[in-house]
N, C-alpha and C positions, 0 to 999 in steps of 0.2 A: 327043760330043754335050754340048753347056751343059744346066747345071740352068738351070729354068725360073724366070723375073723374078719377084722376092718379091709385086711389084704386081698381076703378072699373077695370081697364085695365090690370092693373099688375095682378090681381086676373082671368080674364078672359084667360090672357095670361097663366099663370101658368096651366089653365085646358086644355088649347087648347096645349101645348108642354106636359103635361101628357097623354093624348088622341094619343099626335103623336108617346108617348112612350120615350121622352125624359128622365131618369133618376132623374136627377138634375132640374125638373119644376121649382120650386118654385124659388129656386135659380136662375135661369137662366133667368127667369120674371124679378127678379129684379135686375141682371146684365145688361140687357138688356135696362131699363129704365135709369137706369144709367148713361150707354153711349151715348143715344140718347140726355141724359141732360145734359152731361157732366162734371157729379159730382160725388162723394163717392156714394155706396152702403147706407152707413146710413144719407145721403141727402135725396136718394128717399124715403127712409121709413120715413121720417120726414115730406118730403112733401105730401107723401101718406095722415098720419096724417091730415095735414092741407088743403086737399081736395083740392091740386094743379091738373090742367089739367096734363094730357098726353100729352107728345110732338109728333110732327105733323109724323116725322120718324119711332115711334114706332112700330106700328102696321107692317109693309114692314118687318123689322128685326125678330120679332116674328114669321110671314110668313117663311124666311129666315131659321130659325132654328125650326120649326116644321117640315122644311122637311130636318134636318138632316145634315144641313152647321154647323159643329164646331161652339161653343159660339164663342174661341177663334179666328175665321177667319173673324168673324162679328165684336169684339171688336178690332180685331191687337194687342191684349194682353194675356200674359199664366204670372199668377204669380211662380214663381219656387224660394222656401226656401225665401229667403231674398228678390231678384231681383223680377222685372217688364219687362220680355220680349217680343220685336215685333214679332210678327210669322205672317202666312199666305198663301196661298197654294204656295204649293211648299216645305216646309220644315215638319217635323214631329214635331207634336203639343206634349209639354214634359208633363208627365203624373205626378200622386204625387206619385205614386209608384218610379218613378224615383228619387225623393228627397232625397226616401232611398240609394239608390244609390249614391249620391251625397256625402251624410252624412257619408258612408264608408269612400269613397274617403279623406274629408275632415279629417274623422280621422286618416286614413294612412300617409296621409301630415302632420298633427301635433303632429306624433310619428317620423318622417322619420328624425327631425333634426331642428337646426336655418333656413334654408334655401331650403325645398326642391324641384326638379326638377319633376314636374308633369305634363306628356301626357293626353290627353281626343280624345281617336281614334274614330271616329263616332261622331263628336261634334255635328250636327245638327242645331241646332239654336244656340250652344254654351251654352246651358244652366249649365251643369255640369260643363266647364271650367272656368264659368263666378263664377259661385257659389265657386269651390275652391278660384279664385282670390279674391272673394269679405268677403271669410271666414279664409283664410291664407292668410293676406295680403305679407308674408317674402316668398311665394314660387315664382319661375319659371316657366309659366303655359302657355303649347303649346298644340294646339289643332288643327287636321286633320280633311277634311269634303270631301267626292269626289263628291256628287250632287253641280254642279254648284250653283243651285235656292237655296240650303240651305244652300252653302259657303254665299251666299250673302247675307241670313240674318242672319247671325252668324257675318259679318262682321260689318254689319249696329248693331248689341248686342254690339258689344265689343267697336265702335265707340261712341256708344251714354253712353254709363257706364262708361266709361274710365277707365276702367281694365286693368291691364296689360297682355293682354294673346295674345299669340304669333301665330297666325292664318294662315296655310296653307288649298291649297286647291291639296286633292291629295288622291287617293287610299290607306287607312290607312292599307293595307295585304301589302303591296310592299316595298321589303326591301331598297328603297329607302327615305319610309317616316320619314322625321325627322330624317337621318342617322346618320345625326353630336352629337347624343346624345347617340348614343348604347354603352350599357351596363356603361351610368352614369344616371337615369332614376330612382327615387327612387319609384314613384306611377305611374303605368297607370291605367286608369278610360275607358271602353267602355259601351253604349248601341251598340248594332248592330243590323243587322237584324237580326231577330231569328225565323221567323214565320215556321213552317214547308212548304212547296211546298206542295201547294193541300189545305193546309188549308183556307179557306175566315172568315178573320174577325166576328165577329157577329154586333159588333158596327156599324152604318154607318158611324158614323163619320170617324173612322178609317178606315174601307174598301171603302169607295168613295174619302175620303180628304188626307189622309196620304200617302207621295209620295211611289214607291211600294219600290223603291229600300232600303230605311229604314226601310221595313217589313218583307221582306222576307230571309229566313236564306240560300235557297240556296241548299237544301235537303231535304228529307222526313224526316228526324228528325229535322232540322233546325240549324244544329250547325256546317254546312260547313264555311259557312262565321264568326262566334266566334270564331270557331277552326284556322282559318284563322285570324284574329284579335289575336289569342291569342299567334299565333306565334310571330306578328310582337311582340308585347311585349315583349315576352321573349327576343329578341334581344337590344330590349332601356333599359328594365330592367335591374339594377346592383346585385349582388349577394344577396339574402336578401330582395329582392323590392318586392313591393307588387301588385300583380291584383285584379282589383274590377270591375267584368262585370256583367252586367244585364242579366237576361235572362225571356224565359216563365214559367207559374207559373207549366209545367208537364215538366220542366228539370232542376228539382232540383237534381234531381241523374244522368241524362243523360251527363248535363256537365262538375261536378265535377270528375265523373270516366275516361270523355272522357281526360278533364285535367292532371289527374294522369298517365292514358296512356304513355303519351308523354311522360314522365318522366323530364321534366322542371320542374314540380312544385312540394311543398311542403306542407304542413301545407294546405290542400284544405278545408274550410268549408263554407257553403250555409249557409244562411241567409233570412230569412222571411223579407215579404213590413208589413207596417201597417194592413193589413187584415189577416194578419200569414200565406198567400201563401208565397211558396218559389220565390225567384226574385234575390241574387245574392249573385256569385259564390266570394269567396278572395279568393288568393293562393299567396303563398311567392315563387322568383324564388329560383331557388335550386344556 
């Protein structure tokens, strides 16, 4: 009996992860072939073309993500800006909304000076720390992670890239993280948890794969634990430095005021992701 036409498959697969409600079918069909062949995305579509079989793996993986396993945990890969990251249960899979994120960050670093000294509280997989180092090559670039499982694949990012980011593993609200740097600190960068308490994901990928403690903010607004992040900043921050925290797309007002509050901060303004949802807070310390 022939294995079944690459075309055939990948086209079968894309209706069977649209049926399962997968978002991104299409694409994910042929990420998925991809990695089973273990080539470029535009390999498959060439071999599609050329009426290549299906590899023998495919079909299992497909299965695998119709019901809702992260691409990303089936492939061991998240692309984020520049970089090629391992991820995998256990760590929080980085979103591309986050890249905007990222891209703040980067531009705070290459206003801040020849050399600037930039935190990433909540590194996670290290994607944002990895990204400034690999996009400001002249900064100083330290990044906190308290899940064990996601210190250790942040550690395994920063080993296999050789970046230079300076990698602890430690409760990033405790004024002990990274003390030797307070108040010489020119950028901190956070995702935190932000989810409000009470709230469940709509994604599954996110509600069944994504560790909680990277979800949840900790409150019924969700901005205990950033409000908490935001202090530890204000302490590494130098007069003038910059915060760039992510947040949810319904606390575009809730954490800039909460910010202003405190009276640490200056110059507070929110910033839209690619979708033109609101996603993240800058503020200058005072």
């Amino acid at each position: 009996m022939s294995e079944p036409d690459l075309r055939a498959a990948v086209r079968a697969a894309a209706l069977r992860l649209a049926e399962a409600g997968v978002p991104s079918a299409e694409a994910d069909a042929v990420a998925l072939a991809a990695h089973a062949l273990g080539c470029s995305v535009g390999d498959v579509r060439k071999a599609m073309a050329l009426g290549a079989p299906a590899p023998a793996a495919y079909d299992a993986l497909v299965g695998e993500r119709a019901a809702r396993v992260p691409l990303q945990h089936l492939t061991g890969r998240a692309g984020f800006r520049r970089l090629e990251l391992e991820v995998g249960p256990g760590v929080f899979v980085p979103r591309p909304e986050t890249e905007v994120v990222a891209g703040l960050a980067v531009e705070a670093a290459r206003a801040a000076g020849e050399r600037p000294v930039v935190v990433d509280l909540c590194t996670g997989s290290g994607a944002i720390a990895l990204a400034v180092a690999d996009e400001v090559p002249a900064a100083r670039v330290y990044a906190a992670e308290l899940a064990p499982e996601a210190h250790a694949w942040a550690a395994r990012n920063v080993a296999s890239m050789g970046l230079a980011v300076d990698l602890r593993l430690g409760d990033a609200t405790s004024p002990e993280a990274l003390a030797e740097l307070d108040g010489g600190v020119d950028v901190v960068v956070s995702n935190p948890p932000y989810i409000p308490v009470g709230m469940v994901p709509v994604d599954a990928e996110v509600r069944d794969h994504d560790p909680a403690v990277a979800l949840y903010g900790g409150s019924e607004d969700g901005l205990r634990v950033p409000l908490a992040v935001a202090a530890r900043a204000a302490g590494l921050l130098r007069s003038g430095g910059t915060l760039v925290m992510e947040h949810a797309d319904t606390q575009g007002e809730s954490l800039p005021a909460a910010l202003e509050r405190t009276g640490s901060w200056r110059d507070v303004v929110d910033h839209a992701d690619l979708t033109g949802r609101p996603r993240a807070t800058v503020a200058r310390r005072r």
